[in-house]
N, C-alpha and C positions, 0 to 999 in steps of 0.2 A: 411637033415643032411649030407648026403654025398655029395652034392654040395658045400657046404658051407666047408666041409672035402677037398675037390679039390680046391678049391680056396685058403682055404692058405698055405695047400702044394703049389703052382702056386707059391705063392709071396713070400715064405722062397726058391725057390730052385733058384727063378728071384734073390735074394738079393746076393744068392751064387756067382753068375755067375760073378753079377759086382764087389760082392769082388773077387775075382778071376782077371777080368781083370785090376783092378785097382793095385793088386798086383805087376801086370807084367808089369810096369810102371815106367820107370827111369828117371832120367835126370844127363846129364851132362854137365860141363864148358869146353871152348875146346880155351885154348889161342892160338891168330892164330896172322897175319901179315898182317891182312887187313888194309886197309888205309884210304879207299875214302866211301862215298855213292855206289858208282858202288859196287864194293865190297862187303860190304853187301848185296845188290839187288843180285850179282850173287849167294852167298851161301845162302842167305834165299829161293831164285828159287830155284835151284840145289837141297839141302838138302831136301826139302819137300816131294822130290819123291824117297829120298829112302824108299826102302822095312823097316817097323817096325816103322819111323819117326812118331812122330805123331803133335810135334812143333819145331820150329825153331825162336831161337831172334839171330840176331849178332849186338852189342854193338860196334860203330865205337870206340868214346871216350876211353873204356877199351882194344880196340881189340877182345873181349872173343864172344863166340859164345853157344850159350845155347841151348839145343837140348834136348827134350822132346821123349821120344822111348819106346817099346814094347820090353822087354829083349828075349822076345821069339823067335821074328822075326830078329834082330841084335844086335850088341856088342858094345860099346865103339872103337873098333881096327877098325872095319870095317866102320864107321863111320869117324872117322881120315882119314882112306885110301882116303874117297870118300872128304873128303876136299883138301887131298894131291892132287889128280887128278885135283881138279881147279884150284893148283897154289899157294898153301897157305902154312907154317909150321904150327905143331900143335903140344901143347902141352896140356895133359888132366890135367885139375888142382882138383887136391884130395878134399875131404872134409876137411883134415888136411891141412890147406892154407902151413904149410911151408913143408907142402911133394909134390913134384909134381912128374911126371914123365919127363921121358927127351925126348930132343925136339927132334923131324921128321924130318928131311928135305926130300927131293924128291929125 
């Protein structure tokens, strides 16, 4: 009885957790001024290893860069910075397509 008591305590406080980290899981659109294949290749390298990242697509054809992240480890801002450092503008595009923010430069 009490095993069977610990067992599914174990697998209600296991469901918690990944609700939890799943929580803390964002994404976001990051129009930039990439051009080429190379381009992409570098910020899908680069991005990977920041702190919190957890995916990375960059889109040549649209320019945009989609980035998958742990809100808890990093920000949207600081994410921008680390594109800005490779040479790119950026600008974060809202979920309200005609709201955006304004663009970066270096």
């Amino acid at each position: 009885m009490t095993l069977t008591l610990a067992i599914i305590m174990l697998v209600l406080s296991t469901g918690q957790l990944v609700a939890q980290k799943t929580s803390d899981r964002k994404l976001v659109k990051i129009q930039t001024n990439l051009d080429c294949h190379s381009c992409k290749q570098k910020i899908e390298k680069h991005m990977t290893f920041e702190k919190g990242v957890t995916s990375v697509e960059a889109d040549v054809p649209t320019k945009i860069v989609t980035i998958g992240y742990r809100n808890s480890r990093t920000n949207e801002e600081k994410l921008c910075e680390a594109i800005e450092k490779l040479g790119y503008k950026v600008e974060v595009i809202k979920e309200n397509k005609e709201e955006k923010s304004g663009i970066r430069t270096n």
